[in-house]
C-alpha positions as CSV (number, residue, x, y, z in Angstrom):
1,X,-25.4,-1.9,-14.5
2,X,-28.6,-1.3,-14.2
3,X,-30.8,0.6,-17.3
4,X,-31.2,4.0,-17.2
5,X,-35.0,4.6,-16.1
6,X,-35.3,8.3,-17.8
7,X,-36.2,8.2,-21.5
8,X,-34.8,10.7,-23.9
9,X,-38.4,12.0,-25.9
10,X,-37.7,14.2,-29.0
11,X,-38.9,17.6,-28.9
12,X,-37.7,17.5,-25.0
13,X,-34.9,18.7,-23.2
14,X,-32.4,17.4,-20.9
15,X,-29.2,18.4,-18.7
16,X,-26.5,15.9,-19.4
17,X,-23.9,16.0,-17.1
18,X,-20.9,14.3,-15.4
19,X,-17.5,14.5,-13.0
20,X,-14.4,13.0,-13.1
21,X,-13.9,9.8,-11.1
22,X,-13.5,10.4,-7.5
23,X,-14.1,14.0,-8.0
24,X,-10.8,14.9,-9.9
25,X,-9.8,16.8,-13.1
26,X,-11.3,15.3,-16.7
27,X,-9.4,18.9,-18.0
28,X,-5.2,18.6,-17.3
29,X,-4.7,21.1,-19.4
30,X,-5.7,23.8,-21.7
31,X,-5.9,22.3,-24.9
32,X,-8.8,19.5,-23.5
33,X,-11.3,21.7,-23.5
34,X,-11.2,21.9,-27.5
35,X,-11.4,18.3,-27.4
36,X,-13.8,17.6,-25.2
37,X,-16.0,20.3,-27.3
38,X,-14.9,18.9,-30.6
39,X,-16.3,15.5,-29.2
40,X,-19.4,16.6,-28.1
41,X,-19.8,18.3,-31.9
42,X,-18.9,15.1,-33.6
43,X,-21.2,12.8,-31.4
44,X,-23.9,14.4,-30.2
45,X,-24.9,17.0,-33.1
46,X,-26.4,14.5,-35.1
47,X,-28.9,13.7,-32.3
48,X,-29.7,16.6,-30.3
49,X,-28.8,20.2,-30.5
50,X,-26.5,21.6,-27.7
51,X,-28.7,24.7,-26.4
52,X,-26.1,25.6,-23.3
53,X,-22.5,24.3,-21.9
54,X,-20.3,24.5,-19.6
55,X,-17.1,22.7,-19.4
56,X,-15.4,22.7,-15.8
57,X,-12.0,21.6,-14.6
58,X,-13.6,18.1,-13.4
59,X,-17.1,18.3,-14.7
60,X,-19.1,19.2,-17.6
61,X,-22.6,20.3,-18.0
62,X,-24.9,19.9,-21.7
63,X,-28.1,21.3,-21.3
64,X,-29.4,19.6,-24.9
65,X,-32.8,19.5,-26.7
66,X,-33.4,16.3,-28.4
67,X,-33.8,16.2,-31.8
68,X,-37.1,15.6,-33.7
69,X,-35.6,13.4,-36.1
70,X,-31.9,12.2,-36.0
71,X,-29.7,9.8,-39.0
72,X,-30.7,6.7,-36.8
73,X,-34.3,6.6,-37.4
74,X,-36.6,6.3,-40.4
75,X,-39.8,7.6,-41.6
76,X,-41.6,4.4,-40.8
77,X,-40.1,4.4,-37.4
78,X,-40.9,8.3,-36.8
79,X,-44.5,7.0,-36.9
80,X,-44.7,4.5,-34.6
81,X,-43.4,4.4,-30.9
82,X,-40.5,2.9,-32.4
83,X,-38.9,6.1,-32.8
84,X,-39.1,7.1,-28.7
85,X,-36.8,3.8,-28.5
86,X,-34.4,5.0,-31.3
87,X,-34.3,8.4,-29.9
88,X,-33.4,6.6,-26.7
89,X,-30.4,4.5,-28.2
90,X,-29.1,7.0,-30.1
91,X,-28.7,9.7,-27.1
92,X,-27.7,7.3,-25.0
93,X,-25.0,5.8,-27.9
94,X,-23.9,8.9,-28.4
95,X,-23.4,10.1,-24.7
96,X,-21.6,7.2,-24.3
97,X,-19.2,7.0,-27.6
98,X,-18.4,11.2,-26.5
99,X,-17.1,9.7,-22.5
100,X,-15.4,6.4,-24.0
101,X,-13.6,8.7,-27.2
102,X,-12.3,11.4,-24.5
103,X,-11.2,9.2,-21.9
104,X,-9.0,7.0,-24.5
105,X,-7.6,10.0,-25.8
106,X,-6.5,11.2,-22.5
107,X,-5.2,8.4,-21.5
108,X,-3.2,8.2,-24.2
109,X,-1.7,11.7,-23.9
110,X,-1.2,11.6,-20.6
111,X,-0.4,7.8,-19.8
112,X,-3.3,7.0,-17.7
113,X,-5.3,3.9,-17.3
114,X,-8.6,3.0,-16.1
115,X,-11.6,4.9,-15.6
116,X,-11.7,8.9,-15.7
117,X,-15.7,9.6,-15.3
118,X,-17.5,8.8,-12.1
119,X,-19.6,6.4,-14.3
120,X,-22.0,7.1,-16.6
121,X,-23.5,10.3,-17.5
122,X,-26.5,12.1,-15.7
123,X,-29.8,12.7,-17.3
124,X,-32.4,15.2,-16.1
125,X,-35.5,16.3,-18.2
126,X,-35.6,19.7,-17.7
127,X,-39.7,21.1,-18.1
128,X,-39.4,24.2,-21.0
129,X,-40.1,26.9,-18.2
130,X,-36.6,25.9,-16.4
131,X,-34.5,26.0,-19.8
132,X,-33.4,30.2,-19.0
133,X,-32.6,29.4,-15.0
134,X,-30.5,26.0,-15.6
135,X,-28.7,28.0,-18.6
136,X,-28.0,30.9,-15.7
137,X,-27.0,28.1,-13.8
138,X,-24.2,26.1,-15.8
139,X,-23.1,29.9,-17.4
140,X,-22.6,30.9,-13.4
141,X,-20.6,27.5,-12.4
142,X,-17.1,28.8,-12.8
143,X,-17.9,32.2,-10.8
144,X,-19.5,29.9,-8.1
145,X,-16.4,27.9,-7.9
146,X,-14.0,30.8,-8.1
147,X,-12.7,30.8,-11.1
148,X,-13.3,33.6,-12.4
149,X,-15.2,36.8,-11.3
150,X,-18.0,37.0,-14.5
151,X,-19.8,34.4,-16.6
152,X,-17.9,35.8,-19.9
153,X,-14.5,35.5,-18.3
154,X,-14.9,31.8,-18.7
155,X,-14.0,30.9,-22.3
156,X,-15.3,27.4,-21.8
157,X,-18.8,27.7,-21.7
158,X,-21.7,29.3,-24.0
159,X,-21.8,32.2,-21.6
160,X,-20.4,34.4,-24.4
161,X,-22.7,33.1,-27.3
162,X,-25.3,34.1,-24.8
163,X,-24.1,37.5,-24.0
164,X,-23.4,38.8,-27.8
165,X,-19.4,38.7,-27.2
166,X,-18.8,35.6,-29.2
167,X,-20.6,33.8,-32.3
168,X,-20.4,29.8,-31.5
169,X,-21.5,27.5,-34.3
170,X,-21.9,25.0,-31.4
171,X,-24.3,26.4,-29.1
172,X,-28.2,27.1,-29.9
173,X,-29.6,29.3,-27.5
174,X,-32.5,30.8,-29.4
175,X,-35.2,28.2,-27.8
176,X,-33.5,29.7,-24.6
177,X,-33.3,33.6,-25.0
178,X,-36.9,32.8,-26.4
179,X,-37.9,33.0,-22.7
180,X,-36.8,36.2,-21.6
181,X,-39.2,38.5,-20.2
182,X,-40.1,41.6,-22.3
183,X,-37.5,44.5,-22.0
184,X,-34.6,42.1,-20.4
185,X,-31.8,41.1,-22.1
186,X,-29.6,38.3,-21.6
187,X,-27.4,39.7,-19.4
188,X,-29.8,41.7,-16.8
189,X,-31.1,38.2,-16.7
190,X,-28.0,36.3,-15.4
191,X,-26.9,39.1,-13.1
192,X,-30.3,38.6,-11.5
193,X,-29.7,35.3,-11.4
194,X,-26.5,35.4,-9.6
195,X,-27.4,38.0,-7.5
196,X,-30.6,36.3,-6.5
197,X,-31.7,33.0,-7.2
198,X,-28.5,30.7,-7.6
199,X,-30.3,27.7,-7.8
200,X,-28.3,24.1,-7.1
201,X,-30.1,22.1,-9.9
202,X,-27.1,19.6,-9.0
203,X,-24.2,19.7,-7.0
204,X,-20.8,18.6,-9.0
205,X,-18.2,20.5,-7.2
């Protein structure tokens, strides 16, 4: 396999995403999604800080911001270029432990075997100025794929964190709401965005 080329900086962030092998279902059933976020707390919390999600019936979306510091590295490491390499092993460890952990569970519960992801995970750094679109984006996924007709119907992302209708101990979206223009709240924002923009920062469908 070869090594990923993209390098996971602290201080920067990054969509993480990935679909089901063969374009079917990672999610069988309601109770997954819990899992899947309860995994993504345990594993990737102590490295990066999840700012967006959205979970989908055979793909996920993480839009995370690397984490200055993180359990894996040291004080002597934080000063040297050391700590870029660290901050690489430990996103990348923990990316991986989250899709290994989930796909043993389910195919335990649901007598599977083999593979469930279409390998491993997707990285894209994701410049500061594109943090509000890409969270319109992944908060938009399940009305683009007709799932339901607003962002908040869908319980399964961050879209309600964002909009004030739910308070999540798991998303962070201050660094994102950060970047609203004056006078436009959340909301207006996404509704533009729908309306509007729609932009394909990847195509998982």
């Amino acid at each position: 396999m070869p090594r990923r080329t993209l390098s996971f900086c602290p201080g920067e962030a990054y969509h993480l995403y990935n679909r089901g092998n063969n374009r079917e279902r990672i999610i069988f059933e309601r109770e997954n999604y819990g899992y899947f976020l309860q995994l993504v707390r345990r594993h990737l919390l102590p490295v990066v800080d999840i700012l967006a999600y959205c979970v989908m019936p055979n793909h996920y979306h993480l839009l995370a911001l690397v984490k200055e510091t993180s359990p894996q590295t040291s004080e002597v490491a934080i000063q040297t270029s050391d700590f870029l390499e660290k901050s690489e092993v430990s996103v990348s460890e923990a990316m991986r432990r989250l899709g290994i952990a989930y796909t043993k569970a389910i195919n335990k519960r649901y007598g599977r075997v083999g593979v469930l992801f279409q390998g491993p995970f997707q990285a894209k750094l994701i410049p500061s100025e594109r943090l509000l679109d890409l969270s319109c984006y992944l908060h938009h996924n399940p009305v683009a794929a007709g799932f339901v007709k607003h962002a908040a119907d869908w319980p399964y992302s961050s879209a309600r964190d964002y909009l004030g209708l739910r308070v999540g101990t798991l998303p962070s979206p201050t660094p994102v709401l950060a970047q609203l223009p004056p006078g436009v709240g959340y909301k207006a924002y996404l509704r533009d965005y729908a309306t509007g923009k729609q932009e394909e920062f990847v195509d998982l469908e």
